[in-house]
C-alpha positions as CSV (number, residue, x, y, z in Angstrom):
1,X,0.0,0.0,0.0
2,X,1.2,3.8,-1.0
3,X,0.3,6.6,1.5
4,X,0.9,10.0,0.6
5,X,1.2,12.2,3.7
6,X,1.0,15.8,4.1
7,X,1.7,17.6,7.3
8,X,1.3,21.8,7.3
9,X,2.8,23.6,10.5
10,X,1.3,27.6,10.6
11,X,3.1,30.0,12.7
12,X,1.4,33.5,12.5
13,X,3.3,36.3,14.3
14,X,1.2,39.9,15.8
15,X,4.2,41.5,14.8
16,X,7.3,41.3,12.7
17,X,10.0,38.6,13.6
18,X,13.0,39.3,12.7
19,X,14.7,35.5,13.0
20,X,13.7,31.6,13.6
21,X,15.8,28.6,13.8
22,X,14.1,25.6,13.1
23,X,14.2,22.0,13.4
24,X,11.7,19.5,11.7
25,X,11.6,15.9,12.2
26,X,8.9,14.8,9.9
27,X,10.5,12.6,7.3
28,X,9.5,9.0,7.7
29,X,12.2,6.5,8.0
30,X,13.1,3.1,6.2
31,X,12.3,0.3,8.2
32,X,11.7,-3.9,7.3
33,X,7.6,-2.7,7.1
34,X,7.9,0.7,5.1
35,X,9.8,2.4,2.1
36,X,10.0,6.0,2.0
37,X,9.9,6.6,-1.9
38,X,10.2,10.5,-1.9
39,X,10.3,13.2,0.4
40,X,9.9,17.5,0.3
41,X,10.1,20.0,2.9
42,X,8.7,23.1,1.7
43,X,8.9,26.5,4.0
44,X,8.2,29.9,3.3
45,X,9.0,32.3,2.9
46,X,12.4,31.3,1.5
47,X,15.3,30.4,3.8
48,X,18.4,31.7,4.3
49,X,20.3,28.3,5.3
50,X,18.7,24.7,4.5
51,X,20.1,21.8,5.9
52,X,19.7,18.2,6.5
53,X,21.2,16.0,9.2
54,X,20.6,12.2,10.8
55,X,21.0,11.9,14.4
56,X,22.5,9.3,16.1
57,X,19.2,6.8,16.2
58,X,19.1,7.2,12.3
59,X,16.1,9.9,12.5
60,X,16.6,12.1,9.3
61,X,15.9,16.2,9.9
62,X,15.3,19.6,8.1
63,X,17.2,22.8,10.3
64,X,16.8,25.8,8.3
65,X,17.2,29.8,9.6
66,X,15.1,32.3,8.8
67,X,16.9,36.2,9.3
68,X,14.2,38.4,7.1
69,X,11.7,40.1,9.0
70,X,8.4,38.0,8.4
71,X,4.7,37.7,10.0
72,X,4.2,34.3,8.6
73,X,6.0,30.8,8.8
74,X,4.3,28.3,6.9
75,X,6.5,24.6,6.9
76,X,4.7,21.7,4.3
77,X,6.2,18.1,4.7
78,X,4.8,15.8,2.0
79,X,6.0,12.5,1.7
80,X,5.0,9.2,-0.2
81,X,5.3,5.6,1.8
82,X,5.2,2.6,1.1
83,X,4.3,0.0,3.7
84,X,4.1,-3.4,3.8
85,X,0.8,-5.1,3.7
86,X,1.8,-8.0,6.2
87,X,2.5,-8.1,9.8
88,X,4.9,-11.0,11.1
89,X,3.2,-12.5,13.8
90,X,5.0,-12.0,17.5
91,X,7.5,-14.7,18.2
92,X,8.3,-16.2,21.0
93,X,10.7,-13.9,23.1
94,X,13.3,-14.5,26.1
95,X,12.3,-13.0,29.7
96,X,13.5,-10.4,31.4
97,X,16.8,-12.4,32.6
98,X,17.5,-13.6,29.5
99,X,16.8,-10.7,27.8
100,X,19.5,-8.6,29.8
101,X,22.4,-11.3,29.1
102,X,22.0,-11.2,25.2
103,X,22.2,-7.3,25.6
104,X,25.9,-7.3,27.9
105,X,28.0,-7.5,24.4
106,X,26.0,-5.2,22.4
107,X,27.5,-3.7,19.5
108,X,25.1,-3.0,17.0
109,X,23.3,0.3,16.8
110,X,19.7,-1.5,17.6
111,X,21.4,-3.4,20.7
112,X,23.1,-0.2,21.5
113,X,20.3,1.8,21.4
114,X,17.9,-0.7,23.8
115,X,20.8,0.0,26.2
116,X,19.8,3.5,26.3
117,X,16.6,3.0,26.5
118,X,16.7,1.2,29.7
119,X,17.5,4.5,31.4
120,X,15.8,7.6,32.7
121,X,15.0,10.4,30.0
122,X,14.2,13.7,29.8
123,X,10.1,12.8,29.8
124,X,10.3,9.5,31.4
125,X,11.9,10.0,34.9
126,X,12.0,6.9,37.4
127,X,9.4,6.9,40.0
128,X,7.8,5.1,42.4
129,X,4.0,6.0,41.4
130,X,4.8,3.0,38.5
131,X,4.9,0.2,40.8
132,X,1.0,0.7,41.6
133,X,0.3,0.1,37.8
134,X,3.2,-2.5,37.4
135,X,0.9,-4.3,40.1
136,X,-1.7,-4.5,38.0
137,X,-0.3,-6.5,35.7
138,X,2.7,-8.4,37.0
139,X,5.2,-9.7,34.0
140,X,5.1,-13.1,35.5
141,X,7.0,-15.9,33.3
142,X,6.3,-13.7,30.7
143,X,8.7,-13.0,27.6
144,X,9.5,-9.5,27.0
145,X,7.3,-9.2,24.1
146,X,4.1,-11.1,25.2
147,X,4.5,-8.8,28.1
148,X,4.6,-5.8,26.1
149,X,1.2,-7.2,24.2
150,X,-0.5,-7.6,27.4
151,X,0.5,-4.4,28.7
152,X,-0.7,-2.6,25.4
153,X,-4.5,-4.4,26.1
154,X,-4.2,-3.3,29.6
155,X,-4.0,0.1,29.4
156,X,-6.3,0.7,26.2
157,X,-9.2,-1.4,28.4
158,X,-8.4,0.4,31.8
159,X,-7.4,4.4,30.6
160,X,-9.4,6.6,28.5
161,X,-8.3,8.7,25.1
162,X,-9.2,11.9,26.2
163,X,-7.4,14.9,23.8
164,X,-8.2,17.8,26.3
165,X,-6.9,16.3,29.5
166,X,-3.2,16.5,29.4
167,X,-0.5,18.8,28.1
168,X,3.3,17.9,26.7
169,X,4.1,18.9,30.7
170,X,1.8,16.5,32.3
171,X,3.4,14.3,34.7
172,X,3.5,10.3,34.2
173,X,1.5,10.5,38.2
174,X,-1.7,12.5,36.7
175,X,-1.9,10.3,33.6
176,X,-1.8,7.5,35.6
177,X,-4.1,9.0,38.3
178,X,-7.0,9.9,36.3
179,X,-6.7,7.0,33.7
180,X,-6.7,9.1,31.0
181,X,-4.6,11.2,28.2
182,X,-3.4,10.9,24.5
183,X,-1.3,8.7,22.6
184,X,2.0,10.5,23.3
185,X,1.4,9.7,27.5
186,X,-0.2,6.3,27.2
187,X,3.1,5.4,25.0
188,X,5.3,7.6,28.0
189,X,3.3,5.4,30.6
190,X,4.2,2.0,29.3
191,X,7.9,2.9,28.1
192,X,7.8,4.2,32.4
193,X,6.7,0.5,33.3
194,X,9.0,-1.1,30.5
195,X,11.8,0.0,31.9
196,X,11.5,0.3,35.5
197,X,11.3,-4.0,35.5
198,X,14.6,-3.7,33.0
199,X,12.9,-4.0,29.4
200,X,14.9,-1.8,27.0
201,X,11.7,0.2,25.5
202,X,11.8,3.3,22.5
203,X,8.9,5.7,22.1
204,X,7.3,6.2,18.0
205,X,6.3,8.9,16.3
206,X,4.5,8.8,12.7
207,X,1.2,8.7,11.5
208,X,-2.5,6.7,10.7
209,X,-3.8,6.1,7.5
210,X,-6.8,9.0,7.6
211,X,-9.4,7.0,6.1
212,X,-10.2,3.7,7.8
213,X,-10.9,0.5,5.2
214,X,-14.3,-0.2,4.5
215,X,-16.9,-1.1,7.9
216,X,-14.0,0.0,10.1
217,X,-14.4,2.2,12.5
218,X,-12.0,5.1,12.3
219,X,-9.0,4.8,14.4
220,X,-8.1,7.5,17.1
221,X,-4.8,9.6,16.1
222,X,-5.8,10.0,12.8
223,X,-5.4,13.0,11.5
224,X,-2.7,14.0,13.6
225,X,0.6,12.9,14.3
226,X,0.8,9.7,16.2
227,X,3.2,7.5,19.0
228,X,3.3,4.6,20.1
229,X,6.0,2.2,21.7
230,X,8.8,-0.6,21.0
231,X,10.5,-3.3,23.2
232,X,13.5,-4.8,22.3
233,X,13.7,-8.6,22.5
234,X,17.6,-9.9,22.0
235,X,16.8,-12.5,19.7
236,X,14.4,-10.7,17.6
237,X,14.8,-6.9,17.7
238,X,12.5,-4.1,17.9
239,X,8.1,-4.9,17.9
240,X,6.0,-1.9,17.9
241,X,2.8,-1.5,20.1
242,X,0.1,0.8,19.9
243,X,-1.7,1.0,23.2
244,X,-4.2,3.7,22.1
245,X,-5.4,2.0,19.2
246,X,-4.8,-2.1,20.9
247,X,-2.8,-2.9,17.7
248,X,0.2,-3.8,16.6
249,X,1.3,-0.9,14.1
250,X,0.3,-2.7,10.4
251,X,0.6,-1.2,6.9
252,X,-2.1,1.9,7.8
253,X,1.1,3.3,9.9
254,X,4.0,5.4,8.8
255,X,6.9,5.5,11.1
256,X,8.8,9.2,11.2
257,X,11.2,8.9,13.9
258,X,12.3,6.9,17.0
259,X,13.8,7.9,20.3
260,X,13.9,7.5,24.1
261,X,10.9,9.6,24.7
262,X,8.9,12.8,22.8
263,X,12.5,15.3,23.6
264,X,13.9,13.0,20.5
265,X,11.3,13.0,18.4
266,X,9.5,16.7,18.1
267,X,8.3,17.0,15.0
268,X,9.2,20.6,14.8
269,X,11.4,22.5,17.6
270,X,12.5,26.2,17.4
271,X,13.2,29.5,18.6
272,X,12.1,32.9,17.2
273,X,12.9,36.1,18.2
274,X,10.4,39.0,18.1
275,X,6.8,38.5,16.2
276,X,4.8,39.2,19.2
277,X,1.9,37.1,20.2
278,X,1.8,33.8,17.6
279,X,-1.1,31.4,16.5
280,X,-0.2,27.7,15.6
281,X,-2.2,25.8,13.0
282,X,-1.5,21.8,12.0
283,X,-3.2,20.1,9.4
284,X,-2.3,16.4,9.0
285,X,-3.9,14.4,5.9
286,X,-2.8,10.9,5.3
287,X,-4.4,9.1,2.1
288,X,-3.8,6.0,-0.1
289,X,-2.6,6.4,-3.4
290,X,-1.6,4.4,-6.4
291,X,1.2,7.2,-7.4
292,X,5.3,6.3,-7.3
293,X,6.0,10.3,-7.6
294,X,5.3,13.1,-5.1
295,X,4.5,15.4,-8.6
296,X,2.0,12.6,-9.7
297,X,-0.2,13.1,-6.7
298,X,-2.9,15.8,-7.0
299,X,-2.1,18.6,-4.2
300,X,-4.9,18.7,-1.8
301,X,-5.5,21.8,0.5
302,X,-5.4,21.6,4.5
């Protein structure tokens, strides 16, 4: 299947700024379950420096500088995908024990990574408030990955999507108070619980397919960027987990970027200086298509 994805940040300034530094993280990544055929970062106005750059997880970026007094920043990431139609099936995976011993020589860049992500991060501190929820769902003689599954069930049955509840601020201890938030904390919450019983977790960010197939019911996150979570099993790899939608992440989802939290991952990151008051607008359409060719697709307005 070919999605064509468009994603329109609007920043509108009261008054003139005079510059921006930007940073956009937007472009979708190859993986074993997608192929990123083409990708184009539009901005205007023009800037004065355009540059790309691939951090150290492999996420690709956009920085560009704008030193021109301007009211308007307008930033328009379209990108074709391609993604792959069939999901393996979860294999059998090593426990927690066994999980850590294939990870003590790790050299590769995915072992090296699930080292780091068996730490603290910027969004997901240690704390004790998780052992309440671990409780309620103790891993058991579970492997890694069957764990993870269960997990993902257990918090789209026993929390609550609810878009106006929480903020990019809101601590791991409210979500988990109130049972509810949005994709970004319920990925946060399990990544929290992952790691505090020593199972190397990433967080996700991409997209969902906009329209739903036929006599399904429309997924939540649509629309709008999307995250989810991944736990590394040493034998296998990396297996992604959507706990908002209770899915395994399938051919309707376009991976952008992968981190230890949301502080790797933000789509766009800046500073501006001047301009006043400023009003944000983002517009995210995500459709299929039969097209190869970014200039083949008819350009849709958001």
């Amino acid at each position: 299947m070919i999605l064509h994805i468009k994603h329109r940040t609007n920043y509108s300034y009261s008054e003139s700024a005079s510059q921006s530094h930007n940073h956009v993280c937007l472009q979708p990544r190859q993986t074993n379950l997608q192929t990123c055929l083409e990708t184009l970062v539009q901005v205007t106005p023009e800037p004065d420096t355009f540059n790309e750059s691939v951090d150290v997880y492999g996420n690709k970026s956009t920085l560009f500088s704008l030193s021109n007094l301007h009211r308007e920043c307008d930033i328009v990431v379209t990108s074709l995908v391609e993604t792959t139609d069939t999901l393996p099936p979860l294999p059998s995976s090593l426990n927690v024990a066994g999980n850590a011993i294939g990870l003590t020589s790790a050299k590769s860049s995915d072992e090296l990574m699930a080292i780091d992500c068996l730490l603290p991060s910027p969004f997901i501190q240690a704390s004790s408030v998780l052992d309440d929820f671990i409780n309620e769902l103790p891993i058991q003689k579970l492997g890694v990955l069957e764990y993870a599954h269960a997990l993902m069930e257990h918090i789209y049955s026993t929390f609550r999507y609810d878009p106006g509840f929480s903020t990019l601020v809101t601590p791991l201890s409210e979500i988990y108070a109130n049972r509810r938030g949005v994709c970004q904390d319920f990925a946060h919450l399990a990544i929290a619980a992952l790691r505090r019983q020593g199972i190397p977790a990433r967080y996700v960010s991409g997209y969902l397919e906009t329209l739903p197939p036929p006599g399904q019911k429309k997924l939540q996150g649509s629309d709008a960027s999307h995250a989810w979570f991944s736990v590394y099993d040493a034998n296998n790899g990396w297996y992604d987990f959507d706990p908002t939608n209770n899915k395994r992440p399938d051919a309707q989802y376009i991976t952008t970027a992968w981190g230890r939290d949301y502080a790797d991952v933000t789509p766009i990151k800046g500073v501006v200086y001047g301009g006043g008051e400023h009003t944000l607008t983002v517009a995210v359409d995500v459709t299929r298509t039969s097209e190869f060719k970014l200039s083949s697709v008819p350009i849709a307005s958001s």
